[in-house]
C-alpha positions as CSV (number, residue, x, y, z in Angstrom):
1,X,-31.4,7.9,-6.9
2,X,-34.7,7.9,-8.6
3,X,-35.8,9.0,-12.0
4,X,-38.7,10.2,-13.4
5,X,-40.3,8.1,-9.9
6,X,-40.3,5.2,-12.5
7,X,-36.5,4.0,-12.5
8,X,-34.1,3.3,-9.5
9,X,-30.6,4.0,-10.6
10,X,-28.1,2.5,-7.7
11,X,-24.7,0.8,-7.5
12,X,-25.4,-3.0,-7.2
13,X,-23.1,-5.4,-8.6
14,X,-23.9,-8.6,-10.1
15,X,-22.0,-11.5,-9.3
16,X,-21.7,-15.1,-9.5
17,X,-19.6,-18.6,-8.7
18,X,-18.7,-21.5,-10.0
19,X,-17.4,-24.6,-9.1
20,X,-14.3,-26.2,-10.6
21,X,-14.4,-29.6,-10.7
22,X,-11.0,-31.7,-10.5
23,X,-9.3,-31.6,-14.2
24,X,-11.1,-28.9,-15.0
25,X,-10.0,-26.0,-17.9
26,X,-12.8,-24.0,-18.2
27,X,-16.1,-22.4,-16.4
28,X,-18.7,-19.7,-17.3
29,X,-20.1,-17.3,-14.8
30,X,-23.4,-16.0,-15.1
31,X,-24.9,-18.8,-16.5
32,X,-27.0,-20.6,-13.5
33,X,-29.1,-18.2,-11.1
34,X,-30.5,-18.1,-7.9
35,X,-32.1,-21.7,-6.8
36,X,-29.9,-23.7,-9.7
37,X,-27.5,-26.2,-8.6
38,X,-23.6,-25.2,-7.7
39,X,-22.6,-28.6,-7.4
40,X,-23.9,-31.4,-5.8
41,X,-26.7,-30.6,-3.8
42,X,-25.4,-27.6,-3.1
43,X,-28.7,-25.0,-4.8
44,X,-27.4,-21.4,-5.3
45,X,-28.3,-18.8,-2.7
46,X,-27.8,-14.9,-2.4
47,X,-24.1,-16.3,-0.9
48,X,-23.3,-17.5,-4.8
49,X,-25.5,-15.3,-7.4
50,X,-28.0,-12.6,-7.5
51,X,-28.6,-13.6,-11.4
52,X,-32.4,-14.2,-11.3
53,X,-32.1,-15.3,-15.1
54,X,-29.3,-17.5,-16.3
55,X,-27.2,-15.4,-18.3
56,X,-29.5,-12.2,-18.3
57,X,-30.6,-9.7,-16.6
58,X,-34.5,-9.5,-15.7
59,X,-37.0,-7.2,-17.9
60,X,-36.3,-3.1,-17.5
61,X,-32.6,-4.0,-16.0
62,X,-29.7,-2.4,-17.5
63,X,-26.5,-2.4,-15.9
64,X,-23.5,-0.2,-16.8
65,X,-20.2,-2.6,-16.2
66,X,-17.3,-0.7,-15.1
67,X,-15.4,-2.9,-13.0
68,X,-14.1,-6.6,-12.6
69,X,-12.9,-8.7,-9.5
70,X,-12.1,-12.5,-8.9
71,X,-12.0,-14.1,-5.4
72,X,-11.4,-17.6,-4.5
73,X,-14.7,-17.7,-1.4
74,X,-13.0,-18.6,2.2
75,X,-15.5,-21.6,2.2
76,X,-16.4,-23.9,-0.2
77,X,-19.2,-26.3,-0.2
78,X,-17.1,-29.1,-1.8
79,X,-15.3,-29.2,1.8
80,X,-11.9,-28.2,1.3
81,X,-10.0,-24.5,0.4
82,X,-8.8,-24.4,-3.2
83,X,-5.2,-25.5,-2.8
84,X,-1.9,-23.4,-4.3
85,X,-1.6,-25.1,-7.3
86,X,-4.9,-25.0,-8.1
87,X,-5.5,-21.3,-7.5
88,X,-2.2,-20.6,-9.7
89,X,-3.5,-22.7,-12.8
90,X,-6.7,-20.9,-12.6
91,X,-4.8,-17.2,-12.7
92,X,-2.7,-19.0,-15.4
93,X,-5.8,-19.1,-17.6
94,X,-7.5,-16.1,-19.4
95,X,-11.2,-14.5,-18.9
96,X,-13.1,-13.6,-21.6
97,X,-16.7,-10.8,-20.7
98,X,-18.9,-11.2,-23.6
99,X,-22.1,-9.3,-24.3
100,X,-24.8,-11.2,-26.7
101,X,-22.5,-12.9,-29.2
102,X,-19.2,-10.9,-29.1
103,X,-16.7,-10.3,-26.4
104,X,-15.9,-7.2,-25.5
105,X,-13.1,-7.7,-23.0
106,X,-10.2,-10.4,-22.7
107,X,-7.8,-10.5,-20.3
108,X,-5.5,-12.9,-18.4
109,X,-7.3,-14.3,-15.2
110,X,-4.5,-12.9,-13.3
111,X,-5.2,-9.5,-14.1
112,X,-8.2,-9.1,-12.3
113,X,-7.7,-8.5,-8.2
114,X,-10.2,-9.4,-6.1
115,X,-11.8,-6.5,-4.7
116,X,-11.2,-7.2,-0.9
117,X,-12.8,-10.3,-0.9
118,X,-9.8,-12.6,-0.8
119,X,-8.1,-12.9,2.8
120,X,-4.3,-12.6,2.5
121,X,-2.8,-14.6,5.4
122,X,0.7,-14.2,6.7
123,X,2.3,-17.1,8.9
124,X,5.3,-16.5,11.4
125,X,6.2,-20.7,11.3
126,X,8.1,-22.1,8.6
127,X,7.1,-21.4,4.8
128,X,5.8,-25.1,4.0
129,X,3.4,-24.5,6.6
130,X,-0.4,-24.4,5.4
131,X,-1.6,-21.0,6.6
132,X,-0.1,-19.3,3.9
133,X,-2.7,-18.0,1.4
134,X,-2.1,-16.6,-2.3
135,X,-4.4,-13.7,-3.9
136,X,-4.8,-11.3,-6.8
137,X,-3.4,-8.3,-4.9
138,X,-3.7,-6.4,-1.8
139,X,-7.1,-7.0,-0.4
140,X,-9.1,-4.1,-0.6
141,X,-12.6,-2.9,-2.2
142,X,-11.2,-0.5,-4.3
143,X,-8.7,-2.4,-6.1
144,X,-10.9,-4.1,-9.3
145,X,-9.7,-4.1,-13.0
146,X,-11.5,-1.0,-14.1
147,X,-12.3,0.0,-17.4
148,X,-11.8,3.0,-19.2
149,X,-15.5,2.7,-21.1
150,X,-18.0,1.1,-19.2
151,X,-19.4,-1.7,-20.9
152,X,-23.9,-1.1,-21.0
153,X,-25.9,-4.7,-20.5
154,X,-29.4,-3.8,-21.8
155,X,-32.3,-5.5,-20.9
156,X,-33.0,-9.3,-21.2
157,X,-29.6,-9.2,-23.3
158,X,-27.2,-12.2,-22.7
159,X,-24.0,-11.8,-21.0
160,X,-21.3,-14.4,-19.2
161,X,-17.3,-14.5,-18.6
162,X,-15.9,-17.5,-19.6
163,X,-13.0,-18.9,-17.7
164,X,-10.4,-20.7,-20.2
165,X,-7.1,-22.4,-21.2
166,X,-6.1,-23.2,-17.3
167,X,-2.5,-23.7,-18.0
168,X,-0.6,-26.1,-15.8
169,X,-1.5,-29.4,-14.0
170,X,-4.9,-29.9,-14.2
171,X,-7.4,-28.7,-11.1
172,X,-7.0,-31.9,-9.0
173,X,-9.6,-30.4,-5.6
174,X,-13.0,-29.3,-6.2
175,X,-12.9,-25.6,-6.2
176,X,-15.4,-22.3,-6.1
177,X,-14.6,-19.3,-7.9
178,X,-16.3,-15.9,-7.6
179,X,-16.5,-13.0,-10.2
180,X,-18.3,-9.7,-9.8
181,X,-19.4,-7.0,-12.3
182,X,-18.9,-3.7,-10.6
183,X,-21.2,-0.6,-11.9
184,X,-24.6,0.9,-12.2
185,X,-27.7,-0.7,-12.1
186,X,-31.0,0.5,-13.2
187,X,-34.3,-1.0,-12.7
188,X,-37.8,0.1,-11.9
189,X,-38.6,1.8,-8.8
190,X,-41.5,-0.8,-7.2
């Protein structure tokens, strides 16, 4: 919807990954955009990010937060999934969504579904088998961590969500994370 033929008002999320590297207890989303290194030599594409700015949104962008999700990606560029363990440390932990200086949301990580974007496999073998697959809740769009009050990101203001105090043994694969901001975006029209 446009307004005023100046600003473009439109649902767009903004959302980002990390990558975990073994033993570790904490990440920070938000803060390496498009074309900055994931790991490796792995540069960030629209598949990871569609921050332009680290930690910011570009000039006349606002964006009206008013839902979270998590998702471990069904690929990962370190070359293996996540394993069990691994994924259950990380829900162990707790998220933290600041704006500029102060945070204006903390939760536990395992609050937060995952939007449809985890794939919840069921096996029909035995239950040491491989193909089972853990997620944050039924798989589907609508189910995010919604807030009551949406959260307003102005323009060129800092934001992140910090990942912290992984509880359990410590990460021991490489892993890739994914968070999304669910909500309104504005930006100029051309």
């Amino acid at each position: 919807m446009g307004v005023d033929d100046y600003l473009l008002v439109y649902d767009q999320p903004v959302y980002d990954t990390v990558h975990l590297a073994i033993a570790a207890t904490t990440a920070t989303f938000f803060a390496v955009p498009i074309g900055g290194i994931l790991t490796g030599a792995v540069v960030k594409s629209l598949a990871h990010t569609n921050m332009v700015q680290a930690g910011r949104l570009e000039a006349d962008h606002t964006f009206m937060v008013e839902a979270f999700s998590m998702w471990f990606p069904e690929c990962d560029e370190a070359g293996a999934l996540p394993l069990w363990a691994d994924k259950q440390a990380i829900r162990s932990g707790s998220l933290s969504f600041w704006i500029g200086d102060k945070p204006f949301s903390q939760l536990p990580a395992q609050a937060i579904p995952n939007a449809g974007f985890d794939s919840v496999l069921f096996s029909n073998i035995t239950p040491a088998a491989t193909e089972f697959q853990v997620s944050n809740g039924v798989s589907a769009f609508g189910n995010k961590h919604t807030l009551k009050y949406p959260l307003p990101i102005k323009p060129q203001q800092s934001f992140k969500v910090v990942l912290e105090n992984i509880r359990g043994t410590a990460i021991s694969a490489a892993t890739q994370l994914g968070f999304c901001l669910w909500g309104t975006h504005t930006r100029p029209a051309s």
